[in-house]
N, C-alpha and C positions, 0 to 999 in steps of 0.2 A: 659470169663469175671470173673468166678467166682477167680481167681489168682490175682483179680484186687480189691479187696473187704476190704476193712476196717474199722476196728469198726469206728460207726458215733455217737458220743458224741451230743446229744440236751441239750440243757440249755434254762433251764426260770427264765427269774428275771422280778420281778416288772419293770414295763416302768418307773417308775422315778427311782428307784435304776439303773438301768438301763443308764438311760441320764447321776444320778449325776456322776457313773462310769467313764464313756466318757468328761464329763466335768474337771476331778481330775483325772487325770491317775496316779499322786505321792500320791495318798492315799493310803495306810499301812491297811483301814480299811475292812475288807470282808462285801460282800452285802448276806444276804439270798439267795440263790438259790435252784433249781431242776434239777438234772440230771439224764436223760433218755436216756438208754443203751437198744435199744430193747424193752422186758414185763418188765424191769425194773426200779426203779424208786428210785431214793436218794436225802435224805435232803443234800445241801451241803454250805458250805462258801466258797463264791469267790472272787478272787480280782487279781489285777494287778501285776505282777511280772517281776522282768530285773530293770537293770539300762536305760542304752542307749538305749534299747529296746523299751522302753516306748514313745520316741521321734518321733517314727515312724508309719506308717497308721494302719502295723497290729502289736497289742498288744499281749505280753506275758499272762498266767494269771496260778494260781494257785487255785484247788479244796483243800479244808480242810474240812472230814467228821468229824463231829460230836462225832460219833462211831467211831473205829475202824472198816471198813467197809472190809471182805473179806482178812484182814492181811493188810488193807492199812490205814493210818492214813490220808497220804497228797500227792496229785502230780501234776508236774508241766507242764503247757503246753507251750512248747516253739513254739512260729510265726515261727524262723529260718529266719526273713524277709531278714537282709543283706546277705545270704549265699543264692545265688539263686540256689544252688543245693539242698537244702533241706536235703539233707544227709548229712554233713561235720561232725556234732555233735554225729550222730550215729553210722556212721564208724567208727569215732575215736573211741567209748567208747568200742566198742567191738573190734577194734583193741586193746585195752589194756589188754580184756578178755583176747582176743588170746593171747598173751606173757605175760600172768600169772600173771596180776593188778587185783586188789578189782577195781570193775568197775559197775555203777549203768545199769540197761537196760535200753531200749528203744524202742518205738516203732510210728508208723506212725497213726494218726487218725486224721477223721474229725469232724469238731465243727461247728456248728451250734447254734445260737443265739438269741432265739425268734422269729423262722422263718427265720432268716438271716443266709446265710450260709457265715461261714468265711474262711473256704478251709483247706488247708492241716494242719496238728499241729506236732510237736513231742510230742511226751508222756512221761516224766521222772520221774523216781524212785527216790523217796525222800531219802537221805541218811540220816538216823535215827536208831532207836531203832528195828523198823520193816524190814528193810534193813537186818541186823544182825541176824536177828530171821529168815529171810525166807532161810538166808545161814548156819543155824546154825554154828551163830560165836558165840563166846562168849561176854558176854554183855561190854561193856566199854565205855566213853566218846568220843564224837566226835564232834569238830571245824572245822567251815567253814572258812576258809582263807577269809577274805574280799576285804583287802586293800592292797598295796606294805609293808609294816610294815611285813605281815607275808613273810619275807625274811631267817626267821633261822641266823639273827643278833642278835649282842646285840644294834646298831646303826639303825637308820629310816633312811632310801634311801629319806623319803620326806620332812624331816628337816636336815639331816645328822648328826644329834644329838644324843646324849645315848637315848637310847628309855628308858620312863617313869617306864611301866611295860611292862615285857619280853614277857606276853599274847598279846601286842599291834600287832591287825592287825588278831584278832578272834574272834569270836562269838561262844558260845558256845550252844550247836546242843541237845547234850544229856550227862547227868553225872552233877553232884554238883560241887557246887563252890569249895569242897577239889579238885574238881580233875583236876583246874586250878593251883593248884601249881606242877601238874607233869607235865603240860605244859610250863610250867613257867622254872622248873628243866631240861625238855630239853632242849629249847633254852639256855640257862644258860652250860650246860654240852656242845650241841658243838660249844663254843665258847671256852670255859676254858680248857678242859681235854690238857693235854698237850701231844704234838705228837707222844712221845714214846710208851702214853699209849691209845691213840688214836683205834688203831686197834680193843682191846681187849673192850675198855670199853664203847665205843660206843653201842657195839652191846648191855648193858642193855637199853637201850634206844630205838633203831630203827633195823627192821627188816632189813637186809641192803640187802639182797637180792631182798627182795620185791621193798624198795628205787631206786634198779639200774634200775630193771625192767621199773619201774616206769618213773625213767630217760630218759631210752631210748625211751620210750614209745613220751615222752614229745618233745625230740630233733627229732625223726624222724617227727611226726607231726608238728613239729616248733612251737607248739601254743606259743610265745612268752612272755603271761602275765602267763605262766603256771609255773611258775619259782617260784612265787612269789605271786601268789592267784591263783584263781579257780583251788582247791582242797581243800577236806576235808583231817582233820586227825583224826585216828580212834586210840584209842591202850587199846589194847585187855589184860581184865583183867586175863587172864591165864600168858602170857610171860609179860606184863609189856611195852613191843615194842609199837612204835607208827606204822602205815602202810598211805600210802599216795593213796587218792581216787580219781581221776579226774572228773573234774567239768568244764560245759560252755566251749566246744570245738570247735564252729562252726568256729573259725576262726584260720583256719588250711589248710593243704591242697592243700597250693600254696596261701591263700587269710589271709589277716589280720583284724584283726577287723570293718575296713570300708569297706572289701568286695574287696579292690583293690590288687593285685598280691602283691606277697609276694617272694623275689627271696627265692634260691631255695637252698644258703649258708649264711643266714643271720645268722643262730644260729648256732656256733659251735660244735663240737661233744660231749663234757664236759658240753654242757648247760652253765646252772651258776646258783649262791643263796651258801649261805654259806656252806650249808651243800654239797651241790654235790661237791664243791671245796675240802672241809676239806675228804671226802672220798675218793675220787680221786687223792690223795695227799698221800693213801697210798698204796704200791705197789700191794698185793694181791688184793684187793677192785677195782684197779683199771684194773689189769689184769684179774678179773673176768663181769667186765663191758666190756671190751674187747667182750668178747670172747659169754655173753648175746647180746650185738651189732653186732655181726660178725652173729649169728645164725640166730637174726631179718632180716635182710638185704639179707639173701638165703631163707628165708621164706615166715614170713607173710608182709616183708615192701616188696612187688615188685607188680608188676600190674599183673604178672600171678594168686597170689595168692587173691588180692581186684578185679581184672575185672569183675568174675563172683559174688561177693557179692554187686559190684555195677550197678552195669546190676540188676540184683534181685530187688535193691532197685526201680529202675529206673520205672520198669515192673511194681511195684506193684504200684508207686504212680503216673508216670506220666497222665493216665485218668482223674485223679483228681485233679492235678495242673492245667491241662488245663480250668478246669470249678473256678480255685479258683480267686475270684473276685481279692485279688492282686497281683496274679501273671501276668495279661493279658499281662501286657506293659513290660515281664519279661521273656516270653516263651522262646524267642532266647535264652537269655543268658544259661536260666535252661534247654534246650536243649543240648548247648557248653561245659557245665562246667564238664562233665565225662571225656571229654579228655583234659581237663585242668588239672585235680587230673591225669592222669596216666602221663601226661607229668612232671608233680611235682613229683612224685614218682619214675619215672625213674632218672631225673635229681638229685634229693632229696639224692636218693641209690647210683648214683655214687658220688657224692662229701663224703659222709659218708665216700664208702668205701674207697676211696683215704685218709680220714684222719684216717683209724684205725689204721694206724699205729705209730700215735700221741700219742697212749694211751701204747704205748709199750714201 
């Protein structure tokens, strides 16, 4: 059993912070807390986190120390509620380790809640300042895609309008307000650069090998909203590059954001969003996404290579799904859904490979 063992996160809040919590789950505001990790014991702010997430029995939530606690500022606990596998969001994110993405970790814990045990959590690494420091990157700004606006247009997909300002559809994460005009400057650059100089000038702008990666990353998982939010972007004050970080993956896998199947040719091989098109548009860029794609799809996209990382997953949490008060009326499903992902991945890898030759 000891294989079977995960950190178990207690929390204590005030019984009315506590109630107003649960009462306001769209509250923005953190309540005082205590968190107890074993002999240890931290002051911390808590609060509610996810959009859609929040509509449902079991709640998202996010820790903000104080301090700087241990190299960590803030993390987030994700329910994972509609993904009754529990893993979709982890797999994915180190699927993108494995083929060579700036990728946050992740890890499986239990939480517990003034005596109340809530069950299984993901654990997510905040992407920040501290993110960068524990990879020794170099420091530089980084925006959270929020909205469909962060498309890499100069046009909004949700008015189909010139967009206002070219930042529309970010939040910015870390870095000063100068360093929204080189965001600004991107989007601006690949809209305008014209196609001749396109190849060459692009790359002061974006790591384009990191980008493909990135891409592929996106289109073999399908995550569909990934096109166009959930992802950070980071760019590193050494080259000037922006790199792309993925974010909120559970609905991948064969399942879409309501947890319902997801066929298995929905998203093309080329994805889409402005920028994947205008790169893809030019020949070596595109023969090198080739050939990144051709390598994923004999490697890390097949069930030889995810069976034993998802089996592992399985091993360590299913004991403890079983005891989690909301999965009860859910075990079947969370039982089924490992051969649901290898049936997705098998099916996933051959319609891929059948179109690589689209990109030649």
């Amino acid at each position: 059993m000891s294989n079977h063992k995960l950190p178990h996160y207690h929390i204590e809040i005030d019984p009315y912070d506590w109630k107003e919590m649960q009462k306001d789950v769209w509250s923005e505001d953190p309540v005082v807390a205590n968190l107890i990790v074993g002999n240890n014991k931290y002051d911390i702010d808590f609060v509610h986190r996810g959009s859609h997430i929040r509509k449902v029995t079991k709640k998202s939530y996010q820790f903000l120390f104080p301090q700087v606690t241990a190299g960590i500022k803030e993390l987030h606990l994700n329910a994972e509620y509609i993904d009754k596998s529990l893993i979709r969001n982890k797999l994915s994110l180190d699927f993108f380790s494995s083929i060579g993405v700036l990728s946050p970790s992740s890890s499986h814990v239990l939480i517990t809640i003034n005596d109340n045990f809530q069950g299984v959590y993901l654990q997510l690494e905040s992407v920040d300042r501290y993110f960068l420091k524990r990879r020794n990157l170099p420091h530089g700004p980084i925006f959270y895609a929020e909205n469909d606006n962060a498309n890499f247009s100069l046009v909004s997909p949700i008015d189909e309008d010139l967009k206002r300002r070219f930042e529309s559809g970010y939040s910015r994460k870390e870095g000063t307000s100068e360093d929204k005009e080189a965001l600004r400057e991107l989007v601006y650059q690949i809209n305008t650069i014209p196609p001749k100089k396109f190849e060459e000038e692009i790359q002061d702008y974006v790591e384009v090998d990191k980008y493909l990666r990135w891409l592929a990353g996106v289109v073999c998982t399908q995550n569909y909203d990934g096109f166009i939010h959930n992802y950070a972007l980071y760019r590193r004050s050494d080259t000037g590059q922006f790199e792309m970080i993925p974010w909120d993956y559970d609905a991948t896998w064969g399942r879409d954001i309501h947890g319902k199947e997801m066929e298995y040719d929905y998203i093309p091989i080329e994805g889409y969003n402005t920028l994947s098109g205008r790169l893809l548009d030019v020949p070596s860029f595109r023969e090198r996404y080739y050939h990144l794609m051709k390598d994923i799809l004999n490697k890390q996209f097949t069930v030889e290579y995810q069976k034993p990382i998802i089996d592992s997953l399985y091993e360590k949490i299913t004991p403890h799904v079983e005891k989690d008060p909301f999965m009860k009326k859910h075990l079947e499903r969370f039982y089924e859904e490992p051969e649901v992902i290898f049936e997705y991945i098998n099916d996933r890898n051959r319609y891929l490979k059948r179109h690589l030759a689209d990109l030649l």
